[in-house]
N, CA and C of each residue as an Amber inpcrd file, in Angstrom:
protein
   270
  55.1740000  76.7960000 308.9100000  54.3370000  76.6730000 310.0850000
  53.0330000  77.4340000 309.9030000  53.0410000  78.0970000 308.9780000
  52.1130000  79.2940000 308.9430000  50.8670000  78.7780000 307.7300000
  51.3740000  77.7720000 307.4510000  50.3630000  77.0230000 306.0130000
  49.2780000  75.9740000 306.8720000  49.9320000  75.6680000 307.9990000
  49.0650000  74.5460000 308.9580000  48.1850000  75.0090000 310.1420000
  47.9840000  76.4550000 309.7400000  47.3080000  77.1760000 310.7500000
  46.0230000  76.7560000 310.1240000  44.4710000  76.5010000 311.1480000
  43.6420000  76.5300000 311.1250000  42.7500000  77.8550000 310.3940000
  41.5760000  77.3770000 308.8920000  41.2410000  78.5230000 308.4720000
  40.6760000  79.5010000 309.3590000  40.3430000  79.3400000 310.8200000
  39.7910000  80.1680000 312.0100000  40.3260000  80.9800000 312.8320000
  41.5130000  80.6410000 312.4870000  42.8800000  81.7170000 313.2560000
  42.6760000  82.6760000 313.0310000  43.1000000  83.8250000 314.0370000
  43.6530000  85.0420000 313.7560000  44.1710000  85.3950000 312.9530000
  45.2490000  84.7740000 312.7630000  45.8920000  84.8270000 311.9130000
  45.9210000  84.6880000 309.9000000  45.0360000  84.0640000 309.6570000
  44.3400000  83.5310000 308.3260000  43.2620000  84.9100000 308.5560000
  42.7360000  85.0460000 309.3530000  41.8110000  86.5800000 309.4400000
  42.3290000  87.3320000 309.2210000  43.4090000  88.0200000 309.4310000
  44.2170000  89.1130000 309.2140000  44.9720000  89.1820000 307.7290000
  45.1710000  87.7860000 307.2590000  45.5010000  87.3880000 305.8220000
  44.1450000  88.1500000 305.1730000  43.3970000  87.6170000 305.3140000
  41.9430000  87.3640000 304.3570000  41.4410000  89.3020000 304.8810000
  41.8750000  89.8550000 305.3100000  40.9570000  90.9380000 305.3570000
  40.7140000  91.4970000 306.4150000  40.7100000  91.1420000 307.7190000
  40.6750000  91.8290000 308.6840000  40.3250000  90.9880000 310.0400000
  40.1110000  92.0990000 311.1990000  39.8170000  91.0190000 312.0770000
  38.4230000  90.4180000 312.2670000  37.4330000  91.1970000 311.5760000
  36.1210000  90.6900000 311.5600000  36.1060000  89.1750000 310.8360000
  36.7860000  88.9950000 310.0260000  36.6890000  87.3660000 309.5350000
  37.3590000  86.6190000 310.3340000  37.8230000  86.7530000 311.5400000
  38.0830000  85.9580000 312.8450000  37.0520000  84.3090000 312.8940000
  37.5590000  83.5220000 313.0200000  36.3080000  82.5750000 312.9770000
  35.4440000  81.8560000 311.6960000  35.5280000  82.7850000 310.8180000
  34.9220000  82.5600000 309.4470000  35.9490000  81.6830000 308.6270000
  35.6810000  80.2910000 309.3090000  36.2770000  79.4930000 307.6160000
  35.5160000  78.9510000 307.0420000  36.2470000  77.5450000 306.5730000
  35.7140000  76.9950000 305.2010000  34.0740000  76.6760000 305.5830000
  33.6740000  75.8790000 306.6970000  32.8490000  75.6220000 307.1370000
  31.3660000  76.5850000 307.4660000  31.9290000  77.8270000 307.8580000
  31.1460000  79.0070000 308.0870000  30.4100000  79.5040000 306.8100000
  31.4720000  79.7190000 305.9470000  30.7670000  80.2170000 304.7760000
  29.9910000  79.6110000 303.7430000  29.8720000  78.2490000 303.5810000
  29.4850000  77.1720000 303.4440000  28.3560000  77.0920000 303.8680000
  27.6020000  76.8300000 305.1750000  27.2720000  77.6220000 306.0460000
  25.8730000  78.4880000 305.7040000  26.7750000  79.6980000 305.5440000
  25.7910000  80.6870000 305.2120000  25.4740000  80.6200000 303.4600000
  26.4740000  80.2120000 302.7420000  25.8440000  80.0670000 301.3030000
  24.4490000  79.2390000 300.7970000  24.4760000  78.0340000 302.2350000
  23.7040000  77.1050000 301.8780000  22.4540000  77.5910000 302.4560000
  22.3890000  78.2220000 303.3630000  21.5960000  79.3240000 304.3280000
  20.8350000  80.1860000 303.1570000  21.3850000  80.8610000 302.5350000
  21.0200000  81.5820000 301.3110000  20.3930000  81.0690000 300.3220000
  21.1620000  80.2400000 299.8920000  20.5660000  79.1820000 298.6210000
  18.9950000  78.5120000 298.7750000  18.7470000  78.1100000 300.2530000
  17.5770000  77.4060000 300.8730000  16.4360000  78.8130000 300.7240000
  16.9690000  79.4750000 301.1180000  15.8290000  81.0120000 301.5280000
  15.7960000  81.6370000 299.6590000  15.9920000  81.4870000 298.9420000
  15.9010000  81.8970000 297.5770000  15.4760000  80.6700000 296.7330000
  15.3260000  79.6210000 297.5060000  15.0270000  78.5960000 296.4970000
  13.1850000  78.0730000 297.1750000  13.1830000  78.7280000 298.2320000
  11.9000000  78.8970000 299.3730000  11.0480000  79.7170000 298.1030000
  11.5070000  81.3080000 298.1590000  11.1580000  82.0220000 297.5640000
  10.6380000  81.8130000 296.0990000  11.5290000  81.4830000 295.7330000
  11.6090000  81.2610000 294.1100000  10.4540000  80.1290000 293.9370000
  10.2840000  79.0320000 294.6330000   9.2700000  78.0230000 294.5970000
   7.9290000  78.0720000 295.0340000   7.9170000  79.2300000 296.1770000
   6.4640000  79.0580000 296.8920000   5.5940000  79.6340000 296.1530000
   4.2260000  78.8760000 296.6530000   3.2070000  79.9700000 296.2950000
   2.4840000  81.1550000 297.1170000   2.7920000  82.0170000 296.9230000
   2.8200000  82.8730000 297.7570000   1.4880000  83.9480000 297.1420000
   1.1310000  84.4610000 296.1570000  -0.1940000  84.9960000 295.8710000
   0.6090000  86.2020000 295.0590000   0.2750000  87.1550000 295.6710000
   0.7180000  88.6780000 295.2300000   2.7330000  88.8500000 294.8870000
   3.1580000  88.5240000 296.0860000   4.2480000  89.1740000 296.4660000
   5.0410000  88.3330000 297.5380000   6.4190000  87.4800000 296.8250000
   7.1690000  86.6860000 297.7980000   7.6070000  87.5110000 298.9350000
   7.9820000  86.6350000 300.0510000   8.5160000  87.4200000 301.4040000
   9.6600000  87.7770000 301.1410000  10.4460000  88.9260000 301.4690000
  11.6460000  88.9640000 301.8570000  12.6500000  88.1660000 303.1050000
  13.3910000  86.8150000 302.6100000  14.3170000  86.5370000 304.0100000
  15.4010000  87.2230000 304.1430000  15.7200000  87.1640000 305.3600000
  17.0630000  87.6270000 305.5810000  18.3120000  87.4190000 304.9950000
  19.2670000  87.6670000 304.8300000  20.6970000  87.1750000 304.1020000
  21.2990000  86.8980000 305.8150000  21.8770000  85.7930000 305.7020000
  23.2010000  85.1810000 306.5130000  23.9010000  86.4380000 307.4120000
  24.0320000  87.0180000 308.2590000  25.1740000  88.1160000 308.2720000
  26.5160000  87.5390000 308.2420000  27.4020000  88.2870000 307.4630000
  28.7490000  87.8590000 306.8290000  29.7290000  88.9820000 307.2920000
  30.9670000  88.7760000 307.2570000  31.6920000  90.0430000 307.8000000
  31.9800000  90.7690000 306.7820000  31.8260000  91.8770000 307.2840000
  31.6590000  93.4030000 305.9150000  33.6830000  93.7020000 305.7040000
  33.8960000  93.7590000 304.5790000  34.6310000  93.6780000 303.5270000
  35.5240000  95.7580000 303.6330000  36.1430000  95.7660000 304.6270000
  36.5810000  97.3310000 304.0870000  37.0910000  97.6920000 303.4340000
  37.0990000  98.3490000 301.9380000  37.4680000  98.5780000 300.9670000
  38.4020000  99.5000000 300.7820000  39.5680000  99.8900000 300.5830000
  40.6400000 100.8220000 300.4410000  40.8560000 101.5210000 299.5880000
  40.6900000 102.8520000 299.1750000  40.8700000 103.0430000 297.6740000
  42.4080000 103.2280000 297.4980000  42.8530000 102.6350000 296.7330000
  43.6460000 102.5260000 296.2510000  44.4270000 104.0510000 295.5200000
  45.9250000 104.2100000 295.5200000  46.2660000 105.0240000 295.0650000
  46.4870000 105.1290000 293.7210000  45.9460000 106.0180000 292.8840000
  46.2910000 105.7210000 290.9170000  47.3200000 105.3770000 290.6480000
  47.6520000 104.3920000 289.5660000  48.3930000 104.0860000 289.3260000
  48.7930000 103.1700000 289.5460000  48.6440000 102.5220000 291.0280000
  49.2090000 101.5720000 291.6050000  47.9880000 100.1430000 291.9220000
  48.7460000  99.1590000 291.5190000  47.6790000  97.9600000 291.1940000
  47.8500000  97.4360000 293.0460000  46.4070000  96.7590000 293.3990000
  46.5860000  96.0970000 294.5360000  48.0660000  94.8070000 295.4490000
  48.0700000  95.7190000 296.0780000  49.7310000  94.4540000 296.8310000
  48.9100000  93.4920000 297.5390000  49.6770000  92.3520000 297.4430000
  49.2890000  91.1400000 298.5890000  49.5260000  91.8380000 300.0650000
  49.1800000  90.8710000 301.0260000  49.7970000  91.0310000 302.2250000
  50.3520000  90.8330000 302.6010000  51.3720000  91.5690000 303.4780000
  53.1340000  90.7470000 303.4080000  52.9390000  90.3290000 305.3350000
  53.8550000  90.0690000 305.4120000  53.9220000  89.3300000 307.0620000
  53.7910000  90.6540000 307.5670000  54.4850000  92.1090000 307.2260000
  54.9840000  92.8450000 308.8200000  53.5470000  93.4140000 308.5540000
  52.6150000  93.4350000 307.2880000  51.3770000  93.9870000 307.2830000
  50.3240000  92.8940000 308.7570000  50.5790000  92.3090000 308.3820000
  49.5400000  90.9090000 309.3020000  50.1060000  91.1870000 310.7000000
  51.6590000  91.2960000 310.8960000  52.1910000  91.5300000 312.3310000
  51.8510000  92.7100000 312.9750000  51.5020000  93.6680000 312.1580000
  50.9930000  95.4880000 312.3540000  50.0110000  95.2790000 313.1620000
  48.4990000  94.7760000 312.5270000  47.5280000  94.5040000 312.6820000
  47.1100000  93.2770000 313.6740000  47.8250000  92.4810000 314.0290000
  48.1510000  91.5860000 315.4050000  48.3540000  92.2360000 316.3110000
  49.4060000  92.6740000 316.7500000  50.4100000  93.8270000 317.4250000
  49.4910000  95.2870000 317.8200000  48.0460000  95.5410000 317.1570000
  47.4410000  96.8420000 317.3340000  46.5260000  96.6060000 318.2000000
  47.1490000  97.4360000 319.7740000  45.7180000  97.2860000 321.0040000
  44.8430000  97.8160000 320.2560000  43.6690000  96.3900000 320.7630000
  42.1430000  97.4250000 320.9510000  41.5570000  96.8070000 321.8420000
């Protein structure tokens, strides 16, 4: 049941990293890659004189990084990890 969930779920968010990627699927990031690609290919082509503009980048959801304990290689995410993090008022 859990394979036919929509990439926008909560649930697939909490897989993928947290709750900030709430909303962010296939479509979104897609999205913003192509968003990116257009604004660097602006850049890269114009004539601009001195000094191309700086565009903006897409905002994307920021990635919290864990350091890890030595020794020990990264674990997947198991269900009661995803149920923790469901289950936590905020």
């Amino acid at each position: 049941m859990v394979q036919r969930l929509p990439d926008t779920s909560l649930t697939f968010a909490l897989a993928s990293g947290g709750r900030e990627h709430f909303g962010w699927g296939v479509d979104r990031h897609m999205t913003a890659d192509i968003f990116d690609a257009l604004n660097q290919n602006t850049r890269a082509t114009g004539n601009w004189g001195k000094k191309p503009p700086k565009f903006p980048e897409w905002p994307r959801p920021k990635v919290k990084k864990k350091a890890a304990p030595k020794g020990k290689s990264k674990r997947r995410v198991s269900v009661a990890d995803i149920y923790k993090q469901f289950s936590a008022r905020r």
